[in-house]
C-alpha positions in Angstrom: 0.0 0.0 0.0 1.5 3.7 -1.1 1.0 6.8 0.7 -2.1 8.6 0.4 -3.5 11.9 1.8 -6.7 12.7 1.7 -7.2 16.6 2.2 -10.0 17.8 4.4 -10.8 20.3 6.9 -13.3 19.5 9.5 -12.9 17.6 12.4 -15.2 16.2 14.8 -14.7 14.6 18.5 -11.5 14.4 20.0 -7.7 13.9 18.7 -7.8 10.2 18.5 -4.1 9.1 20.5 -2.6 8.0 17.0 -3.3 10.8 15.2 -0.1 12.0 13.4 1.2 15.4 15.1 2.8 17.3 12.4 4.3 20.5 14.6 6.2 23.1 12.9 7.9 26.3 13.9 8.1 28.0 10.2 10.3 26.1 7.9 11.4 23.1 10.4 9.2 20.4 11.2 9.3 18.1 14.6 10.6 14.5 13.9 11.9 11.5 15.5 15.3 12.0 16.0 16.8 8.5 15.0 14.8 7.6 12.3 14.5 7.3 8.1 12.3 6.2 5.8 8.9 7.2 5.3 7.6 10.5 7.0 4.9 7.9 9.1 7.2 6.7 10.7 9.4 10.0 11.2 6.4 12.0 12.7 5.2 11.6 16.4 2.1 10.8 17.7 -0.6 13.0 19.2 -0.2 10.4 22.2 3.4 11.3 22.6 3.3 15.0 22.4 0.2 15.4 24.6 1.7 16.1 28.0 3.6 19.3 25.8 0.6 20.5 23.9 -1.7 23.1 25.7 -5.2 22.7 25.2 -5.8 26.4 24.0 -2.7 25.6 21.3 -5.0 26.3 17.9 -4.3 22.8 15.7 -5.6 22.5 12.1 -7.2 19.0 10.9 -5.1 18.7 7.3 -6.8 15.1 6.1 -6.3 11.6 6.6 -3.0 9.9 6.1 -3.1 6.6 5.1 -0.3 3.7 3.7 1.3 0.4 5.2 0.6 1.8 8.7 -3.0 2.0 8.2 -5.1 5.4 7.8 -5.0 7.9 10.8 -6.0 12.3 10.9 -2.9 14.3 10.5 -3.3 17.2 12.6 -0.9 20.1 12.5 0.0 22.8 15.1 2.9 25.7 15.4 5.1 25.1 18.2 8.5 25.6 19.6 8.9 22.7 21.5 11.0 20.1 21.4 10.5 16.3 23.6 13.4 14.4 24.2 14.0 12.0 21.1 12.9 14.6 18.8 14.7 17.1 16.6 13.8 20.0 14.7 14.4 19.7 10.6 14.1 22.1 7.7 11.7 21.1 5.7 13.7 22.0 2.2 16.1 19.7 3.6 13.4 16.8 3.5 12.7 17.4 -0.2 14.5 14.4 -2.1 14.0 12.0 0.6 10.6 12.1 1.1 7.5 11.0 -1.0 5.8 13.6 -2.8 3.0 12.2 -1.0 5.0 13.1 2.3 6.7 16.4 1.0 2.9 17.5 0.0 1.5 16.7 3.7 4.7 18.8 5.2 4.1 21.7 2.5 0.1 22.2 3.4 0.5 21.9 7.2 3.2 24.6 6.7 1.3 26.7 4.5 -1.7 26.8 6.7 0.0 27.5 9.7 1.7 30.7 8.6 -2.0 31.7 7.4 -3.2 30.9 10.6 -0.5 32.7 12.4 -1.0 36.2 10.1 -4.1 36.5 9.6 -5.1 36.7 14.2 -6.8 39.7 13.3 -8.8 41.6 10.5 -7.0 43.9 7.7 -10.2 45.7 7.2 -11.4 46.8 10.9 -8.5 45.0 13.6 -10.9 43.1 15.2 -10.4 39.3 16.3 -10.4 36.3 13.8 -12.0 33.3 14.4 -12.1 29.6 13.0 -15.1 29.3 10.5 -18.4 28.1 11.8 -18.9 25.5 9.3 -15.3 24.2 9.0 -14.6 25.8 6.2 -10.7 26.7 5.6 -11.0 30.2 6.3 -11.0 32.8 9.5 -13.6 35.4 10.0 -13.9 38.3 12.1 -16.6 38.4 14.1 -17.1 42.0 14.5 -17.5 43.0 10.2 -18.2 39.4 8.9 -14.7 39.6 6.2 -13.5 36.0 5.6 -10.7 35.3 4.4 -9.2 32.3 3.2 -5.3 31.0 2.2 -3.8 33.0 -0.5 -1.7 31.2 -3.2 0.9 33.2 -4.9 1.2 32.0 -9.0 4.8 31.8 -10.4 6.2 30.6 -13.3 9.2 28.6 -13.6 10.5 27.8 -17.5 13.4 25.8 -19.2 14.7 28.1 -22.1 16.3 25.9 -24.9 18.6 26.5 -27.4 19.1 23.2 -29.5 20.3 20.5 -27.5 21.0 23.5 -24.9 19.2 25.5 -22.0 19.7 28.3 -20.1 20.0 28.3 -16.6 20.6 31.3 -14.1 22.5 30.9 -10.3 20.2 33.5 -8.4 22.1 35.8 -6.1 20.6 34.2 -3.2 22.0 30.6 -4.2 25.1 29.7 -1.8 26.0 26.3 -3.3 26.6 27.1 -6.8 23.3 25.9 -8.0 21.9 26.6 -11.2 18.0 26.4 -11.7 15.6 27.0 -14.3 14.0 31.1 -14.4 11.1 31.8 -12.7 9.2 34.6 -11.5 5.6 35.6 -10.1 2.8 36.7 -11.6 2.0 40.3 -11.4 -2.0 41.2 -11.2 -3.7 41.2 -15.0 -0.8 39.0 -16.2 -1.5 35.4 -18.0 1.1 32.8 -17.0 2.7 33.2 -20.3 2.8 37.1 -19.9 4.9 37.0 -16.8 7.3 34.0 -18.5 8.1 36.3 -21.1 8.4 39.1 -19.1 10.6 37.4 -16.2 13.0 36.0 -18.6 13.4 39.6 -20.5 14.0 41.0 -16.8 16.4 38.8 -15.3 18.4 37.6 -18.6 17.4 40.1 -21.0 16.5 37.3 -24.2 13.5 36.5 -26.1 11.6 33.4 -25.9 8.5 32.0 -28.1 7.2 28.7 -28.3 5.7 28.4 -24.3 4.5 25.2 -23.8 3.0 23.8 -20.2 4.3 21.1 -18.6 3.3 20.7 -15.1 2.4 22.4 -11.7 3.8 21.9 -8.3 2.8 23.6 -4.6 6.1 25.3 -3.1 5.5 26.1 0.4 8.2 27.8 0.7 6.4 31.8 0.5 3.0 29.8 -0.3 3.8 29.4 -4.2 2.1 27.2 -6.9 4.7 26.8 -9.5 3.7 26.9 -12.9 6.5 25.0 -15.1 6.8 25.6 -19.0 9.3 24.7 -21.9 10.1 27.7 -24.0 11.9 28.4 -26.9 15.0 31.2 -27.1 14.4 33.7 -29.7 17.5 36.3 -29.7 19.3 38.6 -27.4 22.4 38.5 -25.4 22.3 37.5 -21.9 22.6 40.4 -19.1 21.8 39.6 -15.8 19.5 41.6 -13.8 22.2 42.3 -11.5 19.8 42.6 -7.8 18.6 39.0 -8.4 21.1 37.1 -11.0 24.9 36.4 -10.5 25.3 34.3 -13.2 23.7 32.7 -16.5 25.1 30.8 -19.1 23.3 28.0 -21.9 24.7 24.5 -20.9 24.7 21.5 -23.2 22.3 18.9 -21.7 25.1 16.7 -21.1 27.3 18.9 -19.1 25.2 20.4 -16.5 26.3 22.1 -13.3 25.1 22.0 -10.1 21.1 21.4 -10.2 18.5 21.4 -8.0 17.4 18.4 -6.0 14.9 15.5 -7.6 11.4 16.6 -6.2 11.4 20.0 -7.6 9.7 21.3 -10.5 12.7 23.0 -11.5 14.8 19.2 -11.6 11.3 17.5 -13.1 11.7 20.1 -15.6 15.7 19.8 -16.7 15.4 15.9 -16.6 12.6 16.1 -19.4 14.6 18.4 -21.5 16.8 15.8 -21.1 15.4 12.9 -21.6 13.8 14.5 -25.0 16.8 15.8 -25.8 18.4 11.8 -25.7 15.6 10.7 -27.9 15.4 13.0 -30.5 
């Protein structure tokens, strides 16, 4: 049996004792501190953290986690704690060894914490937010009636080819000497393929043409859903936008430098290229 997660919201009744208890303090996540494999059996157990937990402690019902262990609720809470036998780890860290079952269950409980955590109070009067009456994913303010619900920022992340090359950028914030595939957020008005070709003029100053989709992926890292295209270079010379890009060259498929890790859209998207690019 694989790993499943079946997203909901409302919860009814106690925390059963074997729930998991997915506890975060912004990027880092509580595990076990001796253990691999599967994030089941990294995570604790409501049953182990409950002596820690205070009952007014706000915790968010994020779905039913199911696999070889069985099916149990994964709830999540924001916490700074830290049980013997436990240890606190970045969650980017966990990227190419988890599932993207697993990675996807971290990514949401970290998502909706930090929109838990923002939105205490109401950006149209200040008054008090509160959970939603009908379980809904959202917090209200009791005093105006404004919902509001998790925000998703849209960005765009794109291979640029060049024959059997394509053109990757080591971002100013990189310390490892990675390079990655372009990307960029959309601005408001903007199609997907608007911001692609705007983002790629900005930061590397080329033309592209040719945009075709190829898949999506959540990013929890600032709440993203990352839109990933193929595009064709058109003309230009590179220039770096010099605030956000140290460096961008076009590599030859076979002599790549330092990528990101499998489990990104960014890797999905150079191994395709890739792999096209060895059968064509």
């Amino acid at each position: 049996m694989t790993e499943l997660l079946q997203p909901a919201t409302h919860w009814q009744g106690a925390i059963p004792k074997q729930a998991f208890a997915v506890v975060m303090d912004g990027p880092r996540v509580l595990l076990r501190e001796h253990a691999e494999g599967l994030l089941a059996d990294r995570l604790p157990r409501y049953d182990e953290l409950f002596w820690h937990i205070e009952s007014s402690v706000p915790w968010h019902y994020m779905g039913n986690f199911s696999g070889p262990w069985g099916a149990e609720p994964a709830m999540a809470w924001s916490l700074s704690i830290a049980p013997d036998g436990f240890i606190w780890v970045d969650v980017r860290s966990l990227l190419a060894l988890l599932t993207p079952v697993g990675f996807d269950l971290l990514g949401r409980c970290m998502q909706v914490l930090e929109w838990s955590e923002t939105h205490q109070f109401c950006g149209r009067c200040g008054g008090p937010m509160q959970a939603h009456a009908r379980g809904e994913r959202a917090r209200v303010c009791a005093p105006c009636g404004s919902s509001v619900y998790p925000r998703i920022n849209p960005c765009v992340i794109a291979i640029i080819s060049r024959g059997d090359e394509l053109l990757l950028a080591q971002a100013t914030r990189f310390t490892n000497g990675m390079y990655s595939a372009l990307a960029g957020f959309m601005e408001a008005g903007e199609s997907a393929e608007q911001t692609l070709i705007r983002e790629v003029r900005e930061e590397v100053g080329v033309e592209i043409a040719n945009i075709r989709y190829h898949a999506s992926q959540s990013w929890p890292f600032s709440s993203s859903l990352m839109l990933g295209f193929f595009a064709d270079y058109v003309s230009g010379e590179i220039v770096c936008q010099e605030d956000e890009i140290a460096d961008a060259q076009f590599f030859h498929y076979e002599q790549l430098p330092v990528v990101p890790p499998k489990g990104s859209i960014a890797r999905a998207l150079i191994d395709q290229f890739i792999a096209e690019r060895k059968h064509a």
